[in-house]
Structure formats: C-alpha cells, structure tokens
C-alpha positions as CSV (number, residue, x, y, z in Angstrom):
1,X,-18.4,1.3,-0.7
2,X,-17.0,4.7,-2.0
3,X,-14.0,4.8,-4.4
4,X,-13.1,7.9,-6.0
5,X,-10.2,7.4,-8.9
6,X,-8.9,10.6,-10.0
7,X,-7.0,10.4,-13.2
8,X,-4.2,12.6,-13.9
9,X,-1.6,11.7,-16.8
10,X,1.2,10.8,-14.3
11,X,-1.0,8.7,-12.2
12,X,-3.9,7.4,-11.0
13,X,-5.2,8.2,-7.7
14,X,-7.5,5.7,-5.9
15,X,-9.4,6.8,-2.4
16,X,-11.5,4.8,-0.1
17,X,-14.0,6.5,2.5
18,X,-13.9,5.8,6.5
19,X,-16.7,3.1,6.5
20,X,-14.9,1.3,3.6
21,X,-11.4,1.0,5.6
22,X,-13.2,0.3,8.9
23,X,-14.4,-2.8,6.7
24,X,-11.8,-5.3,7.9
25,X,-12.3,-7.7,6.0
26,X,-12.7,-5.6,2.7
27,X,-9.9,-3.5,3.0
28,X,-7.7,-6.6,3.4
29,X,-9.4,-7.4,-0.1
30,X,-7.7,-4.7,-1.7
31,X,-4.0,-4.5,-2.1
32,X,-1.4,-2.2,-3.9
33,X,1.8,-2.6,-5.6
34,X,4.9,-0.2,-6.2
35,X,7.5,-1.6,-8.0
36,X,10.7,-0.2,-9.5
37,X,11.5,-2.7,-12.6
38,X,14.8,-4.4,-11.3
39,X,12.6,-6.5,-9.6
40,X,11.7,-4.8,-6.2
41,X,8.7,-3.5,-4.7
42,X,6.5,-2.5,-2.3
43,X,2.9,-3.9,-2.1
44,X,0.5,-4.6,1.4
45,X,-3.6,-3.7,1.8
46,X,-5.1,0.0,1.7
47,X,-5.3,-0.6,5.6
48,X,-1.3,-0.9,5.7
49,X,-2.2,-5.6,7.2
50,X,0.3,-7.4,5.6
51,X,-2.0,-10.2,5.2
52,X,-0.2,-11.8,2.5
53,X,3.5,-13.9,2.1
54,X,4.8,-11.9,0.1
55,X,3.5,-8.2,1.4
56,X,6.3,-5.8,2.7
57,X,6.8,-2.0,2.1
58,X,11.0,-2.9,1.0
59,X,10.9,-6.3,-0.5
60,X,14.8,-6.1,-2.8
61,X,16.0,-8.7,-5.3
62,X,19.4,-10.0,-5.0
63,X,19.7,-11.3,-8.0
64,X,16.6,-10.5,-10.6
65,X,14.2,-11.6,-10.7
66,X,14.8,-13.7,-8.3
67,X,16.7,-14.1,-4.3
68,X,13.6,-11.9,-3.1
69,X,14.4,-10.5,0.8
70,X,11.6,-8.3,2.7
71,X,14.1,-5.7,4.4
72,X,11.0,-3.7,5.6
73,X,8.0,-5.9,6.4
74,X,5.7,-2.8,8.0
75,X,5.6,0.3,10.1
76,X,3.9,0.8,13.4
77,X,2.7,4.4,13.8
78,X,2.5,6.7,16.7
79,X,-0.5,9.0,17.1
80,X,-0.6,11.7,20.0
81,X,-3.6,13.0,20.0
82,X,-4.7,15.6,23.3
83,X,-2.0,14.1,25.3
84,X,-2.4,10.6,24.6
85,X,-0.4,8.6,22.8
86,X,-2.4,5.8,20.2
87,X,0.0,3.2,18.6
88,X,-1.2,2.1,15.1
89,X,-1.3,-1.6,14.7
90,X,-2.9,-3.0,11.6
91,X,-2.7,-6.9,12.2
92,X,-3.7,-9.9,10.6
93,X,-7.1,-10.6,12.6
94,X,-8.2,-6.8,13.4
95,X,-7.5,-3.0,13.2
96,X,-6.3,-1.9,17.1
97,X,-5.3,1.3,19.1
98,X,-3.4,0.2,21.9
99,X,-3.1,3.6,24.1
100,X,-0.2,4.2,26.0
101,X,0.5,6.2,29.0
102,X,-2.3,9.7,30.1
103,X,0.6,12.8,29.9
C-alpha cells in the first residue's frame, strides 16, 4: 500500500496508488467524510462503493441534527475511451466496466 498525504495549511490531501484501489476489499476499508456543520455531509469509500447505511455524496438534515435524507446516494460515470463507451460501476461485491455499444 502507498499513501502519500500532502499537507498544506487549508487541507490535507490523501492519495492512494492503482494496486491499492484495485484492492477491493481494502479500498472499501477506507472511507471519507465532507461535512458542512448544519448537520449534512457527504461521506462513501476512496473507490466511490457505498458499502455502508449511511454513505451518500448529498445526505441533508431536516431538522439538525437529526430527520437525515440521502438525496444523492451515488454517481455512475461514463468513460469513452477510442470509441467505446465504459460505464463506471463501483458496487457492493466488486469494481465492473460494463461496455456499451463499438461506435
């Protein structure tokens, strides 16, 4: 495993190498959290599985600091890449390209 931190007085920055996030089960180890002091936040894994309840990239409190509602659970990205088009899928059990259509 290779994590470089870079400090800076603003923020912290935290990478992981290829081998590390091809490490299923390790990269759903490690999770990160945004929040925004009302009560809200983001939070999933560095792979982007929501392999927790209570993951979601817009999670907003009603009423603080409680009446929690995930508006955004996750995001499903689209890679074209020499005329094929990849769909990112993080999931609970495994990392997956799913290619769609030749062009």
């Amino acid at each position: 495993m290779t994590m470089i931190q870079k400090n800076n007085p603003e923020r912290t920055v935290i990478s992981y190498n290829r081998e590390t996030c091809a490490d299923f089960y390790f990269a759903t180890q490690h999770e990160w959290i945004e929040t925004n002091g009302l009560g809200s936040y983001a939070s999933s894994t560095i792979i982007g599985a929501n392999v927790r309840r209570y993951h979601g990239l817009l999670v907003a409190s009603l009423k603080p600091p409680t009446h929690r509602y995930v508006f955004l659970s996750k995001l499903e990205e689209i890679i074209t890449l020499n005329g094929k088009i990849m769909i990112w899928q993080p999931a609970s059990t495994r990392l997956s390209f799913f290619r769609k259509g030749t062009n």
